[in-house]
C-alpha positions in Angstrom: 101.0 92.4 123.0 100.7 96.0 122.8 100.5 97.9 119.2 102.9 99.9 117.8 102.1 104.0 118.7 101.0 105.7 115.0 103.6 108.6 114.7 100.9 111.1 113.6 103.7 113.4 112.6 104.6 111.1 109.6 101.4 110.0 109.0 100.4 113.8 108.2 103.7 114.0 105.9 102.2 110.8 104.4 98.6 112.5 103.8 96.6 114.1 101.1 94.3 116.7 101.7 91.5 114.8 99.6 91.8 111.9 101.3 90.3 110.7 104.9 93.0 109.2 108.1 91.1 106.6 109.8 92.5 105.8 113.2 91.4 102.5 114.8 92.2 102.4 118.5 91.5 99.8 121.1 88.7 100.3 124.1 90.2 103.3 126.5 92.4 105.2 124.0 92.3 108.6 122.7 94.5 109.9 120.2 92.7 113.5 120.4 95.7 114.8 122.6 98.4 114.1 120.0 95.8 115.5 117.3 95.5 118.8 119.4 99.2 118.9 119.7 99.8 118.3 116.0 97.2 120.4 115.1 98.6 123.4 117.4 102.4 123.1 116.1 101.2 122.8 112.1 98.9 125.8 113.4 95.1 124.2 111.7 91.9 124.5 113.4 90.7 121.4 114.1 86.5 120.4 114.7 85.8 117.4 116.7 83.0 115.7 116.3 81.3 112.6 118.1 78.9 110.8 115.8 75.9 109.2 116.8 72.2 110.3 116.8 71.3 113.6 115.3 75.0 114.3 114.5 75.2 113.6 110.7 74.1 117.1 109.6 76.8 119.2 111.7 79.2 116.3 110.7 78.5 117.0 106.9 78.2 121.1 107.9 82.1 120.8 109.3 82.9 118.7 106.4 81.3 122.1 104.1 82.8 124.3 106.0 86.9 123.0 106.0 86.6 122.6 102.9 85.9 126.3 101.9 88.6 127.3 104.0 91.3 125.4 102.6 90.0 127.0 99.7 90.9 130.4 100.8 94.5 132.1 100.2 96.3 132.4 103.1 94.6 129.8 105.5 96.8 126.8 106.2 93.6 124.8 106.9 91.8 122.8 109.6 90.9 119.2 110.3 87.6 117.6 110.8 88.1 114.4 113.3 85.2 112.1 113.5 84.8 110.1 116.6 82.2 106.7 117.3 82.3 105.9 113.1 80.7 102.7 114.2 77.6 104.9 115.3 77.4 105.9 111.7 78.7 103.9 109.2 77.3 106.1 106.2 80.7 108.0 106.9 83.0 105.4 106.3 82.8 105.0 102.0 
């Protein structure tokens, strides 16, 4: 059986901005493609991130930072994605 494709399109209609998207995929997938292209077309920066050792700091640092720019007038925004959760489950509350 395969799962259903999330139609990231309406899951961004869907979203708030003060409130996370957690995407749970299967060993071998990578939504980042479909995240890029959304991301391009609604024209928002986006930061990937890979947690693990040592990364919790520029995770929290990206975090800061998006939020103080879709603070500012005029900026449509920018996404923070967090990859490997399971490396640091601290994120996740």
């Amino acid at each position: 059986m395969v799962p259903p494709q999330a139609d990231l399109g309406a899951l961004y209609k869907d979203s708030k901005n003060n409130a996370a998207i957690i995407i749970v995929i299967s060993p071998g997938a990578d939504p980042m493609t479909e995240i890029d292209a959304l991301s391009a077309k609604m024209k928002i920066l986006v930061t990937s991130l890979s947690l693990g050792r040592g990364q919790a700091k520029k995770a929290i640092d990206a975090i800061k930072e998006a939020q103080g720019i879709m603070s500012k007038a005029g900026t449509v925004g920018t996404w923070v994605v967090l990859q490997n959760c399971h490396l640091a489950p601290s994120f996740m509350p």
